[in-house]
C-alpha atoms as an extended CHARMM CRD file, in Angstrom:
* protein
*
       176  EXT
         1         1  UNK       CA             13.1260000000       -0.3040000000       11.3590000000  PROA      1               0.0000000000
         2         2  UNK       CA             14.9210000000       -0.6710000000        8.1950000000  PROA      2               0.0000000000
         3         3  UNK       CA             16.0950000000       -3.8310000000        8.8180000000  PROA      3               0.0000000000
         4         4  UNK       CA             12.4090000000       -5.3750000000        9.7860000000  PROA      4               0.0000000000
         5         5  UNK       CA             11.2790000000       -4.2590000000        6.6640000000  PROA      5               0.0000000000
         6         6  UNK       CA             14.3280000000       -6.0100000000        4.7050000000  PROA      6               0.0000000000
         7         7  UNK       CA             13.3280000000       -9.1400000000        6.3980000000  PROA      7               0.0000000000
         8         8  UNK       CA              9.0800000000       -8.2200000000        5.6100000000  PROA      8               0.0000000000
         9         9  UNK       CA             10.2300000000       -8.3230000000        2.1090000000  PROA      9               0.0000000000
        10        10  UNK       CA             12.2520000000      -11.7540000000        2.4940000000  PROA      10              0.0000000000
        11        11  UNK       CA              9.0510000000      -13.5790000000        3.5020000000  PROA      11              0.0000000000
        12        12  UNK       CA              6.9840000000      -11.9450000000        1.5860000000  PROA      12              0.0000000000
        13        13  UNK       CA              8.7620000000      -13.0800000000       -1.7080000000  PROA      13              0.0000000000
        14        14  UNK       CA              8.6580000000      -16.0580000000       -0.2030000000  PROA      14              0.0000000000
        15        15  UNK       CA              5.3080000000      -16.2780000000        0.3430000000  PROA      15              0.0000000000
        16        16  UNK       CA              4.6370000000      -15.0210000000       -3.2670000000  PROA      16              0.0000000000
        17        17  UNK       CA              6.8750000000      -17.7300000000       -4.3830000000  PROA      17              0.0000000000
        18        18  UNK       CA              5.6230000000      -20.4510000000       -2.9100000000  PROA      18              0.0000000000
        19        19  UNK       CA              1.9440000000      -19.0530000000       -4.3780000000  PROA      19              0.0000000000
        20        20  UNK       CA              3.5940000000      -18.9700000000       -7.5660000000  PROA      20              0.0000000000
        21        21  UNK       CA              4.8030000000      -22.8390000000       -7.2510000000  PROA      21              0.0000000000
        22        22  UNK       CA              1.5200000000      -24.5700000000       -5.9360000000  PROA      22              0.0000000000
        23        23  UNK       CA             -0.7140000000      -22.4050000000       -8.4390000000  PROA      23              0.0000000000
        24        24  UNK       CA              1.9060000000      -23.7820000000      -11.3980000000  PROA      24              0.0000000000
        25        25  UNK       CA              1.5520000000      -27.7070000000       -9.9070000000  PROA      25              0.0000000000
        26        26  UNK       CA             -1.5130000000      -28.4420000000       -7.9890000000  PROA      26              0.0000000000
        27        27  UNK       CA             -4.0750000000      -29.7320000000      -10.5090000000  PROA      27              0.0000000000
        28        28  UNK       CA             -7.7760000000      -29.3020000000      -10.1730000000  PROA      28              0.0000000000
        29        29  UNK       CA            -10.8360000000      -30.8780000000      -12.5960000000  PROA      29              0.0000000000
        30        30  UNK       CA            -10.8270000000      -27.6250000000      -14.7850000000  PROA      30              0.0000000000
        31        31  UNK       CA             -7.3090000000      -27.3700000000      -14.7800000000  PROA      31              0.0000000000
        32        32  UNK       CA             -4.3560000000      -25.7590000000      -13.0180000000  PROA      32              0.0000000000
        33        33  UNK       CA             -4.9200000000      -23.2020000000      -10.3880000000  PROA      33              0.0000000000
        34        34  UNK       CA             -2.8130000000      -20.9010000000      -12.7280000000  PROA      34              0.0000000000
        35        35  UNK       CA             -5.1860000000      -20.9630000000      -15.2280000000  PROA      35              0.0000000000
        36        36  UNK       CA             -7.8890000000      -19.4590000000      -12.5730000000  PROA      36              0.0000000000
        37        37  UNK       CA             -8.4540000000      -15.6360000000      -13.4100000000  PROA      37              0.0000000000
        38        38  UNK       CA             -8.5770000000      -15.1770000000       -9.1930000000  PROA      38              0.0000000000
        39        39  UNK       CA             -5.4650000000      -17.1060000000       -8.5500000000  PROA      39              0.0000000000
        40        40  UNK       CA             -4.0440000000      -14.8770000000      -10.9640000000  PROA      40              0.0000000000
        41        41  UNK       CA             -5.6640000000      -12.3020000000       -9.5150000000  PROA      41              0.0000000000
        42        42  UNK       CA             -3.4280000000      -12.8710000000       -6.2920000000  PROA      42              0.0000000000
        43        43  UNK       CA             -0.5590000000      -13.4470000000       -7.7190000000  PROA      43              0.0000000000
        44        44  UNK       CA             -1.0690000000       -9.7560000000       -9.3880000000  PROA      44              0.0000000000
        45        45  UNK       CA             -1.8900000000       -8.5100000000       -6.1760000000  PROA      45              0.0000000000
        46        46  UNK       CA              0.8250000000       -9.8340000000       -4.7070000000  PROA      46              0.0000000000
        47        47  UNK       CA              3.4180000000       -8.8860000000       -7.1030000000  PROA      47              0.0000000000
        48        48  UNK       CA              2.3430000000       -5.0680000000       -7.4110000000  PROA      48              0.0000000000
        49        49  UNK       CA              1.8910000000       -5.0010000000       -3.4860000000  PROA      49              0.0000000000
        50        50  UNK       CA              5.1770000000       -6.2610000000       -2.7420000000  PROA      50              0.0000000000
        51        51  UNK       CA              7.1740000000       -4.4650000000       -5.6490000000  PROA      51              0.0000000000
        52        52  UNK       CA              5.9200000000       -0.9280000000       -4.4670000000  PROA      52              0.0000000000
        53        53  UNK       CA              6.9470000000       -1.9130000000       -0.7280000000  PROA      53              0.0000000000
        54        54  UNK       CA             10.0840000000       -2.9240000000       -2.1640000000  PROA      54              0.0000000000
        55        55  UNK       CA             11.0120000000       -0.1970000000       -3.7490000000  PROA      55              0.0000000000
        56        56  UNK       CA              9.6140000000        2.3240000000       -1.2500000000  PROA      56              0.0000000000
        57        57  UNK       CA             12.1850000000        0.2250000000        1.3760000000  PROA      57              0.0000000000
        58        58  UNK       CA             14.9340000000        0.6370000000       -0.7460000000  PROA      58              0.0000000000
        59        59  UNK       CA             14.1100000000        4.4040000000       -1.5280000000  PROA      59              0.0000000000
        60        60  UNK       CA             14.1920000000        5.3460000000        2.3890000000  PROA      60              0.0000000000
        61        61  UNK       CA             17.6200000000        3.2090000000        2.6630000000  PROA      61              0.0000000000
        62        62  UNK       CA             19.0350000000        5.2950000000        0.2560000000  PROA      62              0.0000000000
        63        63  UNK       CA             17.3680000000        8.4140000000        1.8790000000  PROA      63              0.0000000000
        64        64  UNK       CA             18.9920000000        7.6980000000        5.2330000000  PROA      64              0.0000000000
        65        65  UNK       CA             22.3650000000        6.9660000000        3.6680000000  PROA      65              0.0000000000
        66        66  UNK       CA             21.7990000000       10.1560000000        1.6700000000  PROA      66              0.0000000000
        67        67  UNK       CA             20.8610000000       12.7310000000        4.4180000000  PROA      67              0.0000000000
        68        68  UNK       CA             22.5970000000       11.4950000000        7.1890000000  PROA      68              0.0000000000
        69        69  UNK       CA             19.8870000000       13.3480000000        9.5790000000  PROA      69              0.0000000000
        70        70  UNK       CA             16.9150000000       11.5530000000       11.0160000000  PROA      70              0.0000000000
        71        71  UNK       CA             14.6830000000       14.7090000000       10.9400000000  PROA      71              0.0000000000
        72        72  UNK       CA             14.6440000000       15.0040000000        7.2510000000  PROA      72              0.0000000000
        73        73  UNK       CA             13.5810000000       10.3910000000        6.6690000000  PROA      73              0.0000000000
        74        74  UNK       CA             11.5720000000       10.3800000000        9.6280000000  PROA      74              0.0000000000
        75        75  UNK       CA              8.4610000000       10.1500000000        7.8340000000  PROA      75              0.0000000000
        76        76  UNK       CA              9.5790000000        7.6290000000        5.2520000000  PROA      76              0.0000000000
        77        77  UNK       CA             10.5810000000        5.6960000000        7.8880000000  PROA      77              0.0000000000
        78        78  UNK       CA              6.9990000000        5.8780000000        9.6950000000  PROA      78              0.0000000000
        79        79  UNK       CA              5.6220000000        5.2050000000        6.2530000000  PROA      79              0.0000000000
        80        80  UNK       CA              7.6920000000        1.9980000000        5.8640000000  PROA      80              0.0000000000
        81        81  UNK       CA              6.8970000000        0.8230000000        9.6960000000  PROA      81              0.0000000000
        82        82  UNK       CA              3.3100000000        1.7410000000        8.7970000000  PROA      82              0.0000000000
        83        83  UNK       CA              3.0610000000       -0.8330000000        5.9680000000  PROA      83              0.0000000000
        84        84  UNK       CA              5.2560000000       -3.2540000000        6.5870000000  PROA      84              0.0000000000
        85        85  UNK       CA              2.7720000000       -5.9750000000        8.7220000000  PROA      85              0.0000000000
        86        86  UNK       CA              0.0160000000       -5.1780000000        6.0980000000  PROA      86              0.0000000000
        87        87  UNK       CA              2.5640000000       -6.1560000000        2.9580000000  PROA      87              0.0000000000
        88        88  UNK       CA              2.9420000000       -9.5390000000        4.3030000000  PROA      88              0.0000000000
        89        89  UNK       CA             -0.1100000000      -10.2980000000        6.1270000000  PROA      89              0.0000000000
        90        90  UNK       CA             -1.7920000000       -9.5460000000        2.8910000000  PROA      90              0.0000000000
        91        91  UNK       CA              0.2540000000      -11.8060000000        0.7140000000  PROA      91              0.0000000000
        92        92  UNK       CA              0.3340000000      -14.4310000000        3.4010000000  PROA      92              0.0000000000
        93        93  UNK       CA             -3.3690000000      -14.7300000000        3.2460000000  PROA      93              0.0000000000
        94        94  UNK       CA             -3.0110000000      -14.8770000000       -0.4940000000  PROA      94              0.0000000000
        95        95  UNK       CA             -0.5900000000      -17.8630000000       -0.2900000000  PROA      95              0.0000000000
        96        96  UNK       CA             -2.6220000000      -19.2750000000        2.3470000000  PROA      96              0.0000000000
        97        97  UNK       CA             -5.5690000000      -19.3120000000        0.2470000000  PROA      97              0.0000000000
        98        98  UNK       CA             -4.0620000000      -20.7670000000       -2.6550000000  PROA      98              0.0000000000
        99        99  UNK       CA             -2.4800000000      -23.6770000000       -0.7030000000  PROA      99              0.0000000000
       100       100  UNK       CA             -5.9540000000      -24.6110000000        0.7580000000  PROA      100             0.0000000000
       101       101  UNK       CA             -6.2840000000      -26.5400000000        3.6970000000  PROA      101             0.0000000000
       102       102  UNK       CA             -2.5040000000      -27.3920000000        3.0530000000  PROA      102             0.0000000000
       103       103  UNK       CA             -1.4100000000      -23.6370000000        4.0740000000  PROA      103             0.0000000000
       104       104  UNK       CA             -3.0070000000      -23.8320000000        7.1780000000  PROA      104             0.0000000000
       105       105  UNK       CA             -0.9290000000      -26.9000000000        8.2630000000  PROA      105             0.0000000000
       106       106  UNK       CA              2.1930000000      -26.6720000000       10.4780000000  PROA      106             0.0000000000
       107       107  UNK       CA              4.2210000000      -27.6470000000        7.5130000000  PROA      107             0.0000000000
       108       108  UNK       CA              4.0120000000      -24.5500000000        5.8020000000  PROA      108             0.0000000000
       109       109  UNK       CA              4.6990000000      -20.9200000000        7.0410000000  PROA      109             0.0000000000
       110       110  UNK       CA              1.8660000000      -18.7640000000        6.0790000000  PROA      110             0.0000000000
       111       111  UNK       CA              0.3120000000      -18.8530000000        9.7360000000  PROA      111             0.0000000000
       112       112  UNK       CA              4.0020000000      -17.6150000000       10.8170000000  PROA      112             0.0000000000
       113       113  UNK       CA              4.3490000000      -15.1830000000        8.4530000000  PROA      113             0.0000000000
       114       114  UNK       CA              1.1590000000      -13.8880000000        9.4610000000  PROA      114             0.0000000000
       115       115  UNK       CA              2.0110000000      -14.0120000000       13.3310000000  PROA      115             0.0000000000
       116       116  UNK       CA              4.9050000000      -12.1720000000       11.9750000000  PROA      116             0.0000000000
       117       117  UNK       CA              3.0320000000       -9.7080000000       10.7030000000  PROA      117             0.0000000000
       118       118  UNK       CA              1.2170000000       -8.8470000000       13.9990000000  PROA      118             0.0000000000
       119       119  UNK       CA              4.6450000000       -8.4570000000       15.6690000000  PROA      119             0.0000000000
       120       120  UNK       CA              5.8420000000       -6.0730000000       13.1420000000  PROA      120             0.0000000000
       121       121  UNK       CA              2.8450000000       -4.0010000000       14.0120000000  PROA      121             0.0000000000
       122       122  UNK       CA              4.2080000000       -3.8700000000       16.9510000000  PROA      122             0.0000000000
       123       123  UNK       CA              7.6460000000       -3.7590000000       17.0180000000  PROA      123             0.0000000000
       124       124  UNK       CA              9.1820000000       -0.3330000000       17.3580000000  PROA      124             0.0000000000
       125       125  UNK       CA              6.3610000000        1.0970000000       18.5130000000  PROA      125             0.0000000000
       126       126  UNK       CA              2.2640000000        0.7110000000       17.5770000000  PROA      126             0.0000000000
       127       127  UNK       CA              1.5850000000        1.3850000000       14.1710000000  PROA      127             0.0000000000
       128       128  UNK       CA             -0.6880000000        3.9080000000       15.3430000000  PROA      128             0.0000000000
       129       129  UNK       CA              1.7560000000        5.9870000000       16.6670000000  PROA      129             0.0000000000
       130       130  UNK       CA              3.7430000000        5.9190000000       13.5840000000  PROA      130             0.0000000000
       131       131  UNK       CA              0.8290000000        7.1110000000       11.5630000000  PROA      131             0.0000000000
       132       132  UNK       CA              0.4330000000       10.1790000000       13.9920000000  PROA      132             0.0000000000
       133       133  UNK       CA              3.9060000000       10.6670000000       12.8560000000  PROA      133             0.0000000000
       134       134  UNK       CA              3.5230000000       10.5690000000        9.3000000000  PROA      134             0.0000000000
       135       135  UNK       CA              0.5340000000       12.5210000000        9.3260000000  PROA      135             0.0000000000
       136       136  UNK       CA              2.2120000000       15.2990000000       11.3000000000  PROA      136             0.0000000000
       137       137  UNK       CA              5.2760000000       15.3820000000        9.4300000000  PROA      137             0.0000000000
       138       138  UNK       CA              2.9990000000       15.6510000000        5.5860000000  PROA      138             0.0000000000
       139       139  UNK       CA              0.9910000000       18.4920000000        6.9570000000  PROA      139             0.0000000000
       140       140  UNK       CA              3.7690000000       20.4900000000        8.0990000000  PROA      140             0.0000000000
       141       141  UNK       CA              4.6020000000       20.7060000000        4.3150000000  PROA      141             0.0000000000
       142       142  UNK       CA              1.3420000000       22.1970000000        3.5590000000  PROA      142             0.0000000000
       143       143  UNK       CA             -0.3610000000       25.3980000000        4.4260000000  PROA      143             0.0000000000
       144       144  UNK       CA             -3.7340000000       26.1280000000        5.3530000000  PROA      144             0.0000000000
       145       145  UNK       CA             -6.0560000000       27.9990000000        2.5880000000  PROA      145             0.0000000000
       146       146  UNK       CA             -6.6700000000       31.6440000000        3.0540000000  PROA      146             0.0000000000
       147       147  UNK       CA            -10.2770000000       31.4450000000        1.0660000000  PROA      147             0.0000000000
       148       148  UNK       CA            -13.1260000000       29.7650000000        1.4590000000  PROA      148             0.0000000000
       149       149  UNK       CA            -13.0170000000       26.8650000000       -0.5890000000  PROA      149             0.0000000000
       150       150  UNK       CA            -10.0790000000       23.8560000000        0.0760000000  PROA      150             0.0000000000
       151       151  UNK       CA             -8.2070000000       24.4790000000       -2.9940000000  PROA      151             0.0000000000
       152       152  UNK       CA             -7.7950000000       28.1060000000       -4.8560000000  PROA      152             0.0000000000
       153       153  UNK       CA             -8.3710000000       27.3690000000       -8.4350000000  PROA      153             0.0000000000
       154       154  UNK       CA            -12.1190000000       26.4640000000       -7.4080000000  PROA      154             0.0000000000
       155       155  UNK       CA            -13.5210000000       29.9640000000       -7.7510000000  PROA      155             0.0000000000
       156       156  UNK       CA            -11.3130000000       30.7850000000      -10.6680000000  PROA      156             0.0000000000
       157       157  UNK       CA            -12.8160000000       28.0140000000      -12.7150000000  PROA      157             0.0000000000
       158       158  UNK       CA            -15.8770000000       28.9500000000      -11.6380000000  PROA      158             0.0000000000
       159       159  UNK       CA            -16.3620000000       32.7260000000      -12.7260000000  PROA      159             0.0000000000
       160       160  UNK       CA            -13.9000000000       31.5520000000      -16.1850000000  PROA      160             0.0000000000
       161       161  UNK       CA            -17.4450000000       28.7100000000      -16.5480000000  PROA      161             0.0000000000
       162       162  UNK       CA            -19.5560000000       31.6240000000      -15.9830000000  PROA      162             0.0000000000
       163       163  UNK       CA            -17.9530000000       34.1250000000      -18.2320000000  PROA      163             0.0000000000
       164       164  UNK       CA            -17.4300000000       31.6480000000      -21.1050000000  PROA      164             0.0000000000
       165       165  UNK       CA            -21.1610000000       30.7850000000      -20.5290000000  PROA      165             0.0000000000
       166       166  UNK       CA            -23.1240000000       33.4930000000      -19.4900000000  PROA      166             0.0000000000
       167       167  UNK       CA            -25.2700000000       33.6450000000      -22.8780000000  PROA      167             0.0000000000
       168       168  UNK       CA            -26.1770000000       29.9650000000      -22.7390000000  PROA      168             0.0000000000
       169       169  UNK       CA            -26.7590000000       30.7060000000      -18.9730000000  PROA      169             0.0000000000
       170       170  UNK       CA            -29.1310000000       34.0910000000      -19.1900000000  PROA      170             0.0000000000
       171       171  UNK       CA            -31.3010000000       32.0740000000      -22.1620000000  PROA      171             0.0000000000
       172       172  UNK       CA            -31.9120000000       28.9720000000      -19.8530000000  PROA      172             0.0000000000
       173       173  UNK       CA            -32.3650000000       30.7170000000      -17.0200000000  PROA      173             0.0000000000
       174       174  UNK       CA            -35.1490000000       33.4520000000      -18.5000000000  PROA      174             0.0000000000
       175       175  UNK       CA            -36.9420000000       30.1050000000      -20.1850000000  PROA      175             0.0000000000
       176       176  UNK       CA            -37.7980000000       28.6010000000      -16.4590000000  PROA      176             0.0000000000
C-alpha cells in the first residue's frame, strides 16, 4: 500500500504544481489568479494537505523498516490507505478549478488524477474496511472508564469549583 501512496503523492505534487503555474500566468481583468485570496486559498490547502500526507507516508515507511512486524504498522498503514484517494482527489479538484474549463479538457490530467483517486479507494481493499481497521486497532490502546463520566478529571474539577466557590455559591443561591 506503501507504494500507492508514493505514487498519490507524485500526482498530487503534480497537480499542486501545475495549480501553482496557471495561477502565476493566466491573467484575468483584476489581475493574476495569484493575486486572488481563494486561489491562494487552494494553493494553501493544497500545500498543508499534501505536506501532512507526505510526511505521515514517509513516517509509516520508516515504521515498517523499523519494526519489521506487520502487527505493530498495521494501523498506520490503514491510516495511509484511508487517506490516500481523498489527498489527491481533493487537490485535483483544486487544480481543476483553477484551470477552468481548461482542466476539464483531455489535455490535462486532473479528471485522471481524480479517476485515480476512486481506484485507490479501492485498491487493496474498500476504504471502509480499512477504517474498521484503524478504529479497532486505536481503541485497543484505550480502556474503558470505570466512573460515570467519559474522562476522570471531570468530577475532580468539579468538587475543586465547588470548594474554591462555595461562599460565592451559598450567597447566590440564598438571594433566589
Amino acid at each position: 500500500r506503501i507504494h500507492h501512496a508514493m505514487r498519490t503523492i507524485g500526482m498530487a505534487q503534480q497537480a499542486l504544481d501545475m495549480m501553482c503555474e496557471r495561477a502565476l500566468s493566466r491573467q484575468t481583468r483584476e489581475g493574476l489568479l495569484a493575486e486572488k485570496q481563494f486561489v491562494q486559498g487552494y494553493i494553501a490547502d493544497s500545500y498543508a494537505q499534501l505536506a501532512q500526507f507526505r510526511l505521515f507516508v514517509l513516517h509509516t515507511a520508516w515504521s515498517i523498516d523499523e519494526h519489521n512486524d506487520y502487527r505493530k504498522v498495521r494501523k498506520d498503514i490503514a491510516a495511509v490507505k484511508v487517506l490516500m484517494p481523498g489527498v489527491l482527489h481533493d487537490i485535483a479538484q483544486r487544480a481543476l478549478q483553477v484551470h477552468g474549463a481548461l482542466g476539464a479538457s483531455n489535455e490535462m490530467p486532473f479528471s485522471r488524477m481524480m479517476l485515480a483517486a476512486a481506484v485507490l479507494g479501492l485498491a487493496d481493499g474498500p476504504t471502509e474496511v480499512h477504517k474498521v481497521t484503524v478504529a479497532r486497532q486505536v481503541l485497543r490502546d484505550h480502556r474503558p472508564s470505570d466512573d460515570l463520566w467519559p474522562t476522570r478529571h471531570r468530577p475532580k474539577l468539579l468538587a475543586a469549583a465547588r470548594e474554591k466557590y462555595a461562599e460565592a455559591l451559598e450567597h447566590e443561591v440564598g438571594n433566589w
